[in-house]
C-alpha positions as CSV (number, residue, x, y, z in Angstrom):
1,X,118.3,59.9,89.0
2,X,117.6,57.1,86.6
3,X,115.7,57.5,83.4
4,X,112.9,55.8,83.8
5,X,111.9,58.9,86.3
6,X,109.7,61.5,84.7
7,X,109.2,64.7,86.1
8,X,106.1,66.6,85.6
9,X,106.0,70.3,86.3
10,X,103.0,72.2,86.9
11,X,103.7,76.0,87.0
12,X,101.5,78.3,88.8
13,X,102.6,81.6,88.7
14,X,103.0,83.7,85.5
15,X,106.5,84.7,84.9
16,X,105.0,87.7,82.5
17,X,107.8,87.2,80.2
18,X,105.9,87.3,76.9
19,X,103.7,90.5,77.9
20,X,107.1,92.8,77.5
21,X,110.3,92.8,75.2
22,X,113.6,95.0,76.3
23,X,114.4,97.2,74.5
24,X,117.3,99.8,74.8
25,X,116.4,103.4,76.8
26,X,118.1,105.9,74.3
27,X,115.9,103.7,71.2
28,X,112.5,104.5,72.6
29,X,111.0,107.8,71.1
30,X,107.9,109.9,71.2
31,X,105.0,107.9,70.7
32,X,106.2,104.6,71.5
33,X,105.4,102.3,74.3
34,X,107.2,101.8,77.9
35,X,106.5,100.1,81.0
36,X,106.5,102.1,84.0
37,X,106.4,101.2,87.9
38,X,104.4,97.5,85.9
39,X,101.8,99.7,84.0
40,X,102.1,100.2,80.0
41,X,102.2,103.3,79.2
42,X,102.4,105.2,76.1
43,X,105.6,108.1,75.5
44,X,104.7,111.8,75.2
45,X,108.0,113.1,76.1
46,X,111.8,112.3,76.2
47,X,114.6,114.5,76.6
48,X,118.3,113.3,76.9
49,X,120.3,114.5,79.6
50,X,124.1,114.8,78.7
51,X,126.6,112.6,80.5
52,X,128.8,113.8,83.2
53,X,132.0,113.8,83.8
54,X,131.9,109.6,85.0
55,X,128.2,107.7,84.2
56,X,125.4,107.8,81.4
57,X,123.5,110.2,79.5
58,X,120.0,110.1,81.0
59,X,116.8,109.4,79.7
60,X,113.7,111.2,81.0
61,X,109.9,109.7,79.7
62,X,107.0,111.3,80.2
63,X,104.2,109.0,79.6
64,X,100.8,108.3,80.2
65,X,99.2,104.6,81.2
66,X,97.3,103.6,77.9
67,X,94.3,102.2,80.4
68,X,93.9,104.4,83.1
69,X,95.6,107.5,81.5
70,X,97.5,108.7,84.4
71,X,100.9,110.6,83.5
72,X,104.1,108.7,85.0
73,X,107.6,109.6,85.0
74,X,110.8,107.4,85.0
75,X,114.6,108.5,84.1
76,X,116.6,105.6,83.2
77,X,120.4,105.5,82.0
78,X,120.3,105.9,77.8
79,X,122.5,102.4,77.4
80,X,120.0,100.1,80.3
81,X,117.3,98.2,78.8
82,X,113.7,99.2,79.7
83,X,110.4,97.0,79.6
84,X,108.2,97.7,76.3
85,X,104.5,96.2,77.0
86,X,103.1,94.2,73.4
87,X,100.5,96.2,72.4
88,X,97.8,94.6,70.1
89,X,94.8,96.8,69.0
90,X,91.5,94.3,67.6
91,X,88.6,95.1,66.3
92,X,85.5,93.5,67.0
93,X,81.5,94.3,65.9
94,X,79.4,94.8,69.0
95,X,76.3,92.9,69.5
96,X,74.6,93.4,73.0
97,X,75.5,95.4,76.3
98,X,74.2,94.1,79.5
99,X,72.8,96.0,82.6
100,X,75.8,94.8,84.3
101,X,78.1,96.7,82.2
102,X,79.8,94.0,80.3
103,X,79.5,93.9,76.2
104,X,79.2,91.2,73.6
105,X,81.5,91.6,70.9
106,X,81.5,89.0,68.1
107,X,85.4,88.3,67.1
108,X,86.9,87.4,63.1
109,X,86.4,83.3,63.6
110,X,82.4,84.3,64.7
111,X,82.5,83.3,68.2
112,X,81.6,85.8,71.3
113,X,83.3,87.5,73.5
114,X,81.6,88.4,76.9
115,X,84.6,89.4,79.3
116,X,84.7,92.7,78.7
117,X,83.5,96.1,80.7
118,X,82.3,98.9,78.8
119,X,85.2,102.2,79.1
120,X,85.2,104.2,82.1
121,X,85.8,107.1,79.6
122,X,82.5,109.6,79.9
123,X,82.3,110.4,76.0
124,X,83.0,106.9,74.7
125,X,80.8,105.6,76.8
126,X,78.3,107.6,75.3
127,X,78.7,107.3,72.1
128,X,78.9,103.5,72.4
129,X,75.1,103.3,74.4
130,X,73.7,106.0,71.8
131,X,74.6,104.1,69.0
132,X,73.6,100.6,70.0
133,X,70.3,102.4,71.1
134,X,70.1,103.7,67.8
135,X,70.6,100.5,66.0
136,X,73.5,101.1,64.2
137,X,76.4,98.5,63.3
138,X,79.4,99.4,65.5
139,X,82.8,98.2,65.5
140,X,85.2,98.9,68.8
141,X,88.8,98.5,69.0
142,X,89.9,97.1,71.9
143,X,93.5,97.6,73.3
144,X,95.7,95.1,75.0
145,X,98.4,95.0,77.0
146,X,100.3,93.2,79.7
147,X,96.9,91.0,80.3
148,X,94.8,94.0,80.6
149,X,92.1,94.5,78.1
150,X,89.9,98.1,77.0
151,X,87.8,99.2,74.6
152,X,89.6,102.5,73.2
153,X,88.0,103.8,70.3
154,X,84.6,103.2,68.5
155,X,83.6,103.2,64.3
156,X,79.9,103.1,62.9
157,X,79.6,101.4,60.0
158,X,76.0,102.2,59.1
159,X,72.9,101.0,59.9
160,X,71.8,96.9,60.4
């Protein structure tokens, strides 16, 4: 190969390295974040299991996915490394909902952002469309993690 040769590479695919950090089974407590069979999920319960006689204390997580809220369960050896989604919480004010289900929210620098759905969750929802209808000045906080995005909690901050 001679040096005036330059190679460009184009990747494709995603490696998904920078949506999770490792991070040491027997460190992850109660409340804290894990990645189970590729969905993040936040820790409700862990309970060690002594070792026996040859092999590893065990680690048992009970945990539920922060999107969908399904309860998974995983038991991994205390001194393996597990997957820990980033989880970033924003806020953003909401300005318009369209029929189709998808809301405007305007972000921190003032521009819009229109790729979101409205929660699947019953009482949110409702509280989110009864507001706006209202009139009121909402804020959401959106959740992300591992390239998913949600709207996950809602805060009125009086009237326009």
């Amino acid at each position: 190969m001679s040096d005036s040769e330059e190679h460009q590479f184009e990747s494709k695919a995603d490696a998904g390295a920078s949506k999770t950090y490792p991070q040491q089974a027997g460190t992850i407590r109660k409340n804290g974040y894990i990645v189970i069979k590729n969905r993040p999920c936040k820790v409700v319960e862990v309970s060690t299991s002594k070792t026996g006689k040859h092999g590893h204390a065990k680690c048992h997580f009970v945990a539920i996915d922060i999107f969908t809220g399904k309860k998974l369960e995983d038991i991994v050896p205390s001194s393996h490394n597990c997957d820990v989604p980033h989880v970033n919480r924003t806020e953003y004010q909401l300005i318009d909902i369209s029929e189709d289900g998808f809301v405007s929210l305007l972000t921190d620098n003032g521009n819009t952002k229109d790729d979101l759905k409205l929660p699947t969750d019953e009482t949110l929802l409702g509280q989110i469309k009864d507001g706006f209808a209202e009139g009121k000045d909402l804020v959401v906080s959106v959740m992300s993690a591992m390239g998913e995005e949600q709207i996950n909690a809602l805060k009125d901050i009086g009237p326009k």
